[in-house]
C-alpha positions in Angstrom: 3.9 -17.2 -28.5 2.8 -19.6 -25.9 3.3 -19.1 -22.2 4.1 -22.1 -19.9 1.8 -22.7 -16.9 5.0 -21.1 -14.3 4.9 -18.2 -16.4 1.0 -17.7 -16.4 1.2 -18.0 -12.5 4.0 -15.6 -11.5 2.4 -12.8 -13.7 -1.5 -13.4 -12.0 -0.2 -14.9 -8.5 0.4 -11.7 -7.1 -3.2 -10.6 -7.9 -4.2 -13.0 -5.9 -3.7 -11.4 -2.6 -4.2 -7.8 -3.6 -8.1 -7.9 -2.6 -7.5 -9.6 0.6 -4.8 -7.4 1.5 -6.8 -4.2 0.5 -9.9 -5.5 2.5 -7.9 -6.4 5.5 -6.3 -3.2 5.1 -9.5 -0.8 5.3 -11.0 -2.8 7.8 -7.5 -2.6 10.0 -7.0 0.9 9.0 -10.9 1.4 10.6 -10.1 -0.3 13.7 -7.5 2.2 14.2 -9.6 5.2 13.4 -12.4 3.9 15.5 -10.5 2.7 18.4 -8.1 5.4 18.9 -10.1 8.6 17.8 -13.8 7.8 18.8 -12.8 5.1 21.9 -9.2 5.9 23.4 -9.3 10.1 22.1 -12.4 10.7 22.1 -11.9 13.2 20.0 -15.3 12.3 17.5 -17.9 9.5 17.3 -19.7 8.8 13.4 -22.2 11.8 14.1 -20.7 14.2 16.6 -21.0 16.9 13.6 -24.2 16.8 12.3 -25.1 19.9 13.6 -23.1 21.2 10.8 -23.1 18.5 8.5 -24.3 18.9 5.2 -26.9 16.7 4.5 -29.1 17.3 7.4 -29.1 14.4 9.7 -30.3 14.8 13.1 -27.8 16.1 15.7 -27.0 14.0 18.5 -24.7 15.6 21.3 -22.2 13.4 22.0 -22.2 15.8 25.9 -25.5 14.2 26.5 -26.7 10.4 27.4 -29.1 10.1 24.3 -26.9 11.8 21.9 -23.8 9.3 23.4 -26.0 6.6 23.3 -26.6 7.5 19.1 -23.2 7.8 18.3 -22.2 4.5 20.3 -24.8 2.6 18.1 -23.0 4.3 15.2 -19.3 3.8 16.1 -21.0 0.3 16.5 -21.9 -0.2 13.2 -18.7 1.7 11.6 -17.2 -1.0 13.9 -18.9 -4.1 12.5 -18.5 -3.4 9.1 -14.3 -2.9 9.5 -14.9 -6.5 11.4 -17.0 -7.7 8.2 -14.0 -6.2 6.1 -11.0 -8.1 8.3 -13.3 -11.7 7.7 -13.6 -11.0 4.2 -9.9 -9.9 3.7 -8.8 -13.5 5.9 -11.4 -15.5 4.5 -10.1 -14.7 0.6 -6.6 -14.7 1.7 -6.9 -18.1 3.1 -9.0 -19.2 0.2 -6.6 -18.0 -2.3 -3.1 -18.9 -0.8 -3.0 -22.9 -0.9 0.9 -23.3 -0.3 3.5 -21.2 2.0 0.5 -20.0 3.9 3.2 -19.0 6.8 5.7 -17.5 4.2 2.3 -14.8 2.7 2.7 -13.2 6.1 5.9 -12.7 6.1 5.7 -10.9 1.8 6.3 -7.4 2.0 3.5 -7.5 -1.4 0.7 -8.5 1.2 1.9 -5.5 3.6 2.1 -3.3 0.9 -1.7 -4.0 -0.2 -2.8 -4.0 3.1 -1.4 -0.1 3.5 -3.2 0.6 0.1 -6.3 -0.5 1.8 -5.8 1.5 4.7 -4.7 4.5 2.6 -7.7 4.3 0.5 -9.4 3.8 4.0 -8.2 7.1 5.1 -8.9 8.8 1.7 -12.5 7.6 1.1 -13.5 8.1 4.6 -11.7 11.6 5.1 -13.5 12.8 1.7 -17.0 11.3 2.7 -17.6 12.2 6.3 -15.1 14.9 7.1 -15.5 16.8 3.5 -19.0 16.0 1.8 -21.3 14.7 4.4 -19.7 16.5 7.2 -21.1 13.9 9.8 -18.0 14.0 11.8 -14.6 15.7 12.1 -11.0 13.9 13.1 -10.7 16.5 16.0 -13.3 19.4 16.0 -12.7 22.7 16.9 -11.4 25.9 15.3 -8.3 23.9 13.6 -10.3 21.0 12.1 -9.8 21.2 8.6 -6.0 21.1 9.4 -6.8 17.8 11.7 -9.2 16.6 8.7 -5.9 17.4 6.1 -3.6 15.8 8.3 -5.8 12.5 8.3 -6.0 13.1 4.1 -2.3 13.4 3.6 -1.7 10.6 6.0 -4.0 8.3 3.4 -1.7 9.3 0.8 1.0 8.5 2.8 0.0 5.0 3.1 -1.1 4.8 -0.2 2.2 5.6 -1.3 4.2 3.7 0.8 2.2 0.4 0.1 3.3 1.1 -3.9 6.6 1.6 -2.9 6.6 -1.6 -0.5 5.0 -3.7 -3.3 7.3 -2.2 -6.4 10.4 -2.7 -4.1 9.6 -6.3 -3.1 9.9 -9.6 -5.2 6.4 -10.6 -6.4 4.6 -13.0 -4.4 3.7 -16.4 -5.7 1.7 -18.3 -2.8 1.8 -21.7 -5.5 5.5 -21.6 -5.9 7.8 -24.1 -3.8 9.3 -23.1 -1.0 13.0 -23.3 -1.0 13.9 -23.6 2.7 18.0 -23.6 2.0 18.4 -26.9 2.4 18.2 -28.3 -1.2 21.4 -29.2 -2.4 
């Protein structure tokens, strides 16, 4: 049974932003993390735990100049890879979406892929710093594994609602014409 070229489209089209919308999600979903926990909180910088981590990097305390100067060059490069993640995420997204470009902003599919990425943001980098490596904890102290559960279930969260945003919504076909209402 042959398929027409609409039908191809409308079953891959909606593909087509899931990548961009993941990537702008983690790197979003960092810029969060980094601006209000390290930056606004201060409650942790990318090493503040190593002196209990578990993979034995050097311990920089983030109560001294040196040590705050080590973490600052850290958060810096936690912070440049999110920005490399939010250019690759726009760069794709405006490479892929050729028509409606306004309208893929508005698609509750993109906003649902973009809170996957920053649920799988939360989950890979609560697992990997806060539970295996140990480099650094959401809010140390003697209740940080309930801070460092808290920012797990909140990944799920997001992951969950993005699924439910995405299932709930129409699928997204950046090539299809837009109907503005008018046609008659």
């Amino acid at each position: 049974m042959a398929t027409t070229t609409d039908e191809a489209r409308a079953a891959t089209a909606p593909n087509s932003i899931r990548l961009p919308g993941i990537l702008l999600g983690v790197g979003l979903g960092g810029f969060v993390d980094g601006i209000l926990l390290h930056q606004l909180l201060q409650w942790h910088h990318m090493l503040t735990s190593t002196d209990h981590d578990r993979i034995g990097v050097k311990y920089y305390d983030p109560d001294t100049v040196p040590g705050l100067e080590m973490n600052t060059v850290w958060d810096g490069i936690f912070h440049t890879v999110c920005w490399i993640s939010v250019l690759l995420g726009l760069a794709l997204l405006y490479s892929r979406v050729t028509h409606n470009r306004r309208a893929v902003w508005a698609s509750p599919v993109l906003w649902g892929w973009i809170l996957t990425g920053w649920g799988l943001f939360n989950l890979v980098e609560g697992l990997l710093d806060h539970q295996i490596l140990g480099i650094h904890h959401v809010h140390g102290g003697p209740h940080q594994a309930w801070w460092d559960a808290g920012f797990l279930v909140l990944g799920a969260l997001f992951l969950l609602a993005g699924h439910l945003l995405r299932r709930g919504s129409r699928p997204f076909d950046p090539e299809a014409p837009r109907h503005t209402g008018r046609e008659a």
